[in-house]
Backbone bond lengths (Angstrom), bond angles and torsions (degrees), N, CA, C in turn:
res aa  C-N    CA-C-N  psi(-1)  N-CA   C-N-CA  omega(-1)  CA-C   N-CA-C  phi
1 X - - - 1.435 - - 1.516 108.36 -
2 X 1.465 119.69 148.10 1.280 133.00 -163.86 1.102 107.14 -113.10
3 X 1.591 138.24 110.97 1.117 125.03 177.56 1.721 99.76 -107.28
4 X 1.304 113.49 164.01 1.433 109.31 -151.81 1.865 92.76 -163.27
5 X 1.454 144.02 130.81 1.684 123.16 111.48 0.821 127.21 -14.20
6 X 1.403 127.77 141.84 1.442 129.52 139.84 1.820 112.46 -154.29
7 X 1.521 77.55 134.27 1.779 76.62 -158.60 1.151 100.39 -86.31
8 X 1.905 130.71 -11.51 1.735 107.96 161.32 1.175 104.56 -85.78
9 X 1.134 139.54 51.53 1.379 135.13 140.81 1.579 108.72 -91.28
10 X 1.319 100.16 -50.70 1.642 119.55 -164.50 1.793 107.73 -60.46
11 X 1.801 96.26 -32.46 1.535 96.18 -170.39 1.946 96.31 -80.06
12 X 1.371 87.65 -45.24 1.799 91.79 -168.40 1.945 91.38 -50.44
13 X 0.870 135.84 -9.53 1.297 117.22 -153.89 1.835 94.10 -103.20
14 X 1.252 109.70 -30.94 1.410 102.92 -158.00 1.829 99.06 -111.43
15 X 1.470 101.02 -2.75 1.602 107.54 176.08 1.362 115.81 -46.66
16 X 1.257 138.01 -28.67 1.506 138.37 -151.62 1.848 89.31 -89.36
17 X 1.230 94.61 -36.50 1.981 97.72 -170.93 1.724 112.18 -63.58
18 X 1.440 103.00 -26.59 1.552 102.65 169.86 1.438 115.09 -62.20
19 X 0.894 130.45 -32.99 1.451 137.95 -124.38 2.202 79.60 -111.26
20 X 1.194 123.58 0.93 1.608 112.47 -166.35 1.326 92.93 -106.99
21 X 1.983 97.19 126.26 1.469 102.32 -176.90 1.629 97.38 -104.18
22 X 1.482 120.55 149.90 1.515 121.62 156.39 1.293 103.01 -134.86
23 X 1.732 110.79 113.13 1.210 125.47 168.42 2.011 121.46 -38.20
24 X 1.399 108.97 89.54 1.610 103.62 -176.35 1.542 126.81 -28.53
25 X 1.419 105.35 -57.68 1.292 124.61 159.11 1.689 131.45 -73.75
26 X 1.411 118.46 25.63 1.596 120.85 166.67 0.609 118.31 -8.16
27 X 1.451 154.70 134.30 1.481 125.83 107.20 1.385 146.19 -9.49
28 X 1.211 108.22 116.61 1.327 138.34 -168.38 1.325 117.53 -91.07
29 X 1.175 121.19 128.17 1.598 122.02 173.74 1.572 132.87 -69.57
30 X 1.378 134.48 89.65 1.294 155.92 -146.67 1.478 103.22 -107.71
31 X 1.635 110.88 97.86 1.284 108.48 175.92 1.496 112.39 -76.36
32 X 0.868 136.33 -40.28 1.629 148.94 167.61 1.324 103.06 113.49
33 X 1.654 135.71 -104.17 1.249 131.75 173.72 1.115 111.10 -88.66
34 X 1.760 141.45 -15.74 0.745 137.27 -168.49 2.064 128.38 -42.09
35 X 1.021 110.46 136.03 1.394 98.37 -167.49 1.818 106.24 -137.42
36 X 1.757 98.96 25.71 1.439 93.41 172.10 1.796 111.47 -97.57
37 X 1.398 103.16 133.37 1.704 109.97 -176.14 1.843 122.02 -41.02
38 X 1.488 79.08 -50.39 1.265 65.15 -175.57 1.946 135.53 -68.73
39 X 1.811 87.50 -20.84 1.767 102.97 160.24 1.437 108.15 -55.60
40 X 1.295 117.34 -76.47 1.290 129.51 -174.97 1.873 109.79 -33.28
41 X 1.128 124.50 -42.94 1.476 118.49 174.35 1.480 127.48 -79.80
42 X 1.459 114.26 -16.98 1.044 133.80 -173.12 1.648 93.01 -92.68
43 X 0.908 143.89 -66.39 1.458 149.10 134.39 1.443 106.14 17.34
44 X 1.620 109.58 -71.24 1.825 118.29 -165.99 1.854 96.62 -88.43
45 X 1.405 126.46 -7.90 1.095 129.25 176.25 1.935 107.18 -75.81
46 X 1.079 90.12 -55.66 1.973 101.01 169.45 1.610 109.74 -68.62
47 X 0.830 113.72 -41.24 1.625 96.87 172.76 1.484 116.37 -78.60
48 X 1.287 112.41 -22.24 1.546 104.00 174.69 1.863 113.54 -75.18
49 X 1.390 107.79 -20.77 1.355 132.30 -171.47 1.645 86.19 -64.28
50 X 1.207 110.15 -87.42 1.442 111.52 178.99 1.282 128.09 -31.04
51 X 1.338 115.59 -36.83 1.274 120.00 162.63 1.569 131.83 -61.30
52 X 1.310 111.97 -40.27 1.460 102.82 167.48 1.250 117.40 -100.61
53 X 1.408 113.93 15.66 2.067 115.33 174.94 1.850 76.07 -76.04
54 X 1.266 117.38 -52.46 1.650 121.68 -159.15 1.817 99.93 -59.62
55 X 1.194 115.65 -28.93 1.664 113.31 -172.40 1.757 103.34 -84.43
56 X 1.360 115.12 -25.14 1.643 123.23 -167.36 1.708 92.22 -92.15
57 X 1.204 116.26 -45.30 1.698 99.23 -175.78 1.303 100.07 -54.63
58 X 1.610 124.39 -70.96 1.376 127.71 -176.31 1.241 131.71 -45.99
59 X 1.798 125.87 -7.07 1.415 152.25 171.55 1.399 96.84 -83.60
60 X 1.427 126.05 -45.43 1.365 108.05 -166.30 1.162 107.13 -120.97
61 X 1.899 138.12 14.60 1.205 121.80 129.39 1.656 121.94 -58.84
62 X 1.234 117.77 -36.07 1.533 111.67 -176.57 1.405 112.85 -82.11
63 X 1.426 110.83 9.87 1.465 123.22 177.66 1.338 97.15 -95.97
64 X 1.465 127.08 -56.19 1.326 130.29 -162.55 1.842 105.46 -78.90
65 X 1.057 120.04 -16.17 1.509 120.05 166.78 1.536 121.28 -97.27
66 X 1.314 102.32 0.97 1.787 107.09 146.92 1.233 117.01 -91.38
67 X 1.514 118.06 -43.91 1.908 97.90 158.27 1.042 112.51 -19.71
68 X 1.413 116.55 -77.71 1.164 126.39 -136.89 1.891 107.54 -67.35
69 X 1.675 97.96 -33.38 1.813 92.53 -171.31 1.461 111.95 -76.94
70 X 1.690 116.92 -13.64 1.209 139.62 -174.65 1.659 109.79 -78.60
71 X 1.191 110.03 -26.19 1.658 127.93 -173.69 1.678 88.89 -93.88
72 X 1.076 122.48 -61.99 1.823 109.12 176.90 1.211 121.67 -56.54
73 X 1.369 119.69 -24.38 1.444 126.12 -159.40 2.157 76.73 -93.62
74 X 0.712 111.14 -48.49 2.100 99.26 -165.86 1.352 81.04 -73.69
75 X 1.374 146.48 -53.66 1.288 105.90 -177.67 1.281 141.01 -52.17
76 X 1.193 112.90 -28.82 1.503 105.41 -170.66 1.935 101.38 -100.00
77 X 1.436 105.88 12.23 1.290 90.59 150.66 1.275 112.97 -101.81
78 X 1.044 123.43 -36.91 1.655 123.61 -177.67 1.913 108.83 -59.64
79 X 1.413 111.31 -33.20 1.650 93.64 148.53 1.267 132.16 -61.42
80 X 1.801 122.73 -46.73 1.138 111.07 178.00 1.460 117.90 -62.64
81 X 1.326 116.33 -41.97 1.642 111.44 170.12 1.477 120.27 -51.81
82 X 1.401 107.35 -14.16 1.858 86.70 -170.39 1.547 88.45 -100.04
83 X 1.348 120.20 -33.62 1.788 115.41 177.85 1.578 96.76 -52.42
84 X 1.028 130.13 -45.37 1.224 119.26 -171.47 1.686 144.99 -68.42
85 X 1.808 89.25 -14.03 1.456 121.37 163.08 1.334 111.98 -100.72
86 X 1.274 130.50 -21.83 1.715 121.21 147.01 2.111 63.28 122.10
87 X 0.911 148.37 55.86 1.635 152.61 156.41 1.263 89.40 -93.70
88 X 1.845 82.53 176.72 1.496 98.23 -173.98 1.808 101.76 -142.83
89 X 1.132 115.76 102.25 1.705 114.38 156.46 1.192 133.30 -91.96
């Protein structure tokens, strides 16, 4: 068995994570005068929601583009290692 890198694996794998948009500026939940508690928390509960969907996309794009530099970086050692045993990749 051949074990091997391959960085279109690594990209095909983490491609779908590029592709996730979160609007910076969302919409925000605006009670207006409202001054009942339990609105009002439910209110700072959705905006905080939005706030860390916006911190988790951006956690796991910079996650999924270290795959990817981590998958180039073993490749081009796993070439120099096999040039170096007289292999062939």
């Amino acid at each position: 068995m051949k074990v091997a890198s391959n960085t279109a694996a690594a990209q095909a794998a983490v491609a779908g994570f590029a592709n996730i948009e979160v609007e910076s500026d969302g919409q925000q939940v605006s009670l207006g005068s409202s001054n009942v508690a339990s609105m009002q928390e439910g209110a700072s509960v959705a905006n905080g929601v939005l706030d860390s969907i916006s911190e988790l996309v951006s956690g796991v794009k910079r996650q999924a583009a270290g795959v990817t530099a981590l998958a180039t970086e073993i490749e081009a050692r796993d070439k120099r290692d096999a040039a170096s045993v007289g292999g062939k990749r």
